[in-house]
C-alpha positions as a printed Julia matrix, in Angstrom:
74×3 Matrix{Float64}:
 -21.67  -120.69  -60.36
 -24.23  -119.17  -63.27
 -25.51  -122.73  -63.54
 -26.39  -122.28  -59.72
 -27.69  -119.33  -59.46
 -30.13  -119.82  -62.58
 -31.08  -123.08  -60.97
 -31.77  -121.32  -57.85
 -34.06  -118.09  -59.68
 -36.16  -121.29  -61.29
 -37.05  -122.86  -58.07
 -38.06  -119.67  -56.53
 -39.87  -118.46  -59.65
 -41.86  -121.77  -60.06
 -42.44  -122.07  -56.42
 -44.18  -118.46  -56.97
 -46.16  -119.47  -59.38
 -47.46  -122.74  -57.78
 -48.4   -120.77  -54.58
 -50.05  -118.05  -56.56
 -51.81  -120.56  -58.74
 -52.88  -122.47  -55.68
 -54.42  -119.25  -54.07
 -56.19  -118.1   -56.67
 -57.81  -121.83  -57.11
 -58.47  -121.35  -53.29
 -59.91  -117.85  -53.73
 -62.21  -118.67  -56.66
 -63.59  -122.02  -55.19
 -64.64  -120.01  -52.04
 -66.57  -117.59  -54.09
 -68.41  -119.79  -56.09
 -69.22  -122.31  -53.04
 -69.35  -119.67  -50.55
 -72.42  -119.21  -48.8
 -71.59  -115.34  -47.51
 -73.77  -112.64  -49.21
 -69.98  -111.02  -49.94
 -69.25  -114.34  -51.99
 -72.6   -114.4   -53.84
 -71.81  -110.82  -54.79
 -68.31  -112.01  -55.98
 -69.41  -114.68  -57.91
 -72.58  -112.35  -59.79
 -70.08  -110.33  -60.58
 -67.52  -112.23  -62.05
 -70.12  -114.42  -64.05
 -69.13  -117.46  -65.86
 -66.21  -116.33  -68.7
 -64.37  -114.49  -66.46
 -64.68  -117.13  -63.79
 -63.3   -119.7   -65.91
 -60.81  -117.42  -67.51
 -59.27  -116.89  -63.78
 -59.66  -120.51  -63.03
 -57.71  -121.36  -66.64
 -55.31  -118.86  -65.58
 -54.49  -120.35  -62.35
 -54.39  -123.65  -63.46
 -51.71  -122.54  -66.02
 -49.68  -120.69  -63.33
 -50.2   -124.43  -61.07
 -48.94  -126.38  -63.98
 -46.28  -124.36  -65.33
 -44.74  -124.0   -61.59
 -44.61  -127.49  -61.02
 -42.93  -127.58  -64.25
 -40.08  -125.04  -63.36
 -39.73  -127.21  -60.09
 -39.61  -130.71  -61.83
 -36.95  -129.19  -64.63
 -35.17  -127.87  -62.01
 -34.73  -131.05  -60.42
 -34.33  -133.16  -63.61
């Protein structure tokens, strides 16, 4: 029954952590490519490290969710 139940938290924490890496990909591609004056704001304001330290960041959170899932699986 342990076995289970950690099995189970896995899925649910690496499905978190795909969606929220998959959101914040979302979220940062509409600010840079946004046309909006709010997403031209964003994007000045972010600049380029900290844009690409979100992006690396959610790309992490993408890839080490779909890990969790595929271990959970295997």
């Amino acid at each position: 029954m342990a076995a289970r139940r950690s099995n189970l938290a896995q899925v649910i924490f690496g499905l978190v952590l795909l969606l929220a890496g998959l959101s914040g990909t979302a979220a940062l591609i509409a600010i840079t490519y946004g046309d909006s004056a709010a997403s031209q704001s964003w994007a000045l304001r972010l600049g380029l490290t900290l844009s690409l330290l979100f992006s690396a960041v959610a790309q992490t959170m993408v890839l080490l969710g779909g890990w969790l899932l595929w271990r959970s699986k295997h």
